[in-house]
Structures are given as C-alpha cells and as structure tokens.
C-alpha positions as CSV (number, residue, x, y, z in Angstrom):
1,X,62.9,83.6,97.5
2,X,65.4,81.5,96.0
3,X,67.1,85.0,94.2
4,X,66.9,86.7,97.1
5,X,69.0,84.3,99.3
6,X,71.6,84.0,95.4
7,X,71.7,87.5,96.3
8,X,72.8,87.6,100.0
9,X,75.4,85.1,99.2
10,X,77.0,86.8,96.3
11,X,77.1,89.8,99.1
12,X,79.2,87.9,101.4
13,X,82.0,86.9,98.9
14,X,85.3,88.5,99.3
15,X,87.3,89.4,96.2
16,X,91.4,90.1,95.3
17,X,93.6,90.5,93.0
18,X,96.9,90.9,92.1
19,X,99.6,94.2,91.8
20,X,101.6,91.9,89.6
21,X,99.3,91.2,87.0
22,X,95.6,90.8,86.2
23,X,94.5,87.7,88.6
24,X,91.4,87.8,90.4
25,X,89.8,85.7,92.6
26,X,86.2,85.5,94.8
27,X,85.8,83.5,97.6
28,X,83.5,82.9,100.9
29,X,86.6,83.8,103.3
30,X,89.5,86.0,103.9
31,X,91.8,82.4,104.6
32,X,90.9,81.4,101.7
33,X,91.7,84.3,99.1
34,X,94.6,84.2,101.4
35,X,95.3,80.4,100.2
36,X,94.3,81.3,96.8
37,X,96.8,84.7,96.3
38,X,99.8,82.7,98.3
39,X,99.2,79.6,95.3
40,X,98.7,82.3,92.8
41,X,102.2,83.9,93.5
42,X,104.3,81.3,93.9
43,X,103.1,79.8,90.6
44,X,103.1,83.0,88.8
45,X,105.2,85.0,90.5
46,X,108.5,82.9,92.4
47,X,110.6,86.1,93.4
48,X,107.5,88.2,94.7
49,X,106.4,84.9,96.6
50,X,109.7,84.6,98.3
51,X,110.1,88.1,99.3
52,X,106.2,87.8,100.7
C-alpha cells in the first residue's frame, strides 16, 4: 500500500526548467516552482531576471 500511495505523490509533482540553461526543479505546487525559477534566475541569470 505504502508504493502505491509513493506513487500517487510522485504523480502530483509539478516539474520546470530553465530556456537559459540546464536547471530543473520538482515540486508539490505551481507557487512554488514559481519561487524556485524566480531564485533560480536571479542567481544565475541577473539580466533575464530583471527583464522577467
């Protein structure tokens, strides 16, 4: 049983990535690979944060 519900959650995560470069991320919410993309370009990327 335990799998099975492993399996359902894995389901529900919400992946992206990045044009720029190779970065990927998984997460349980759109907010949050929102959060995590926003971090990601202003670390990574300044000038394509700033124009975002």
């Amino acid at each position: 049983m335990r799998r099975a519900r492993r399996s359902t959650r894995l389901m529900e995560m919400l992946g992206g990535s990045c044009p720029h470069c190779e970065w990927q991320a998984v997460a349980e919410s759109y907010a949050k690979i929102v959060e995590l993309y926003q971090r990601h370009l202003r670390d990574e990327h300044p000038e394509a944060w700033l124009r975002s």
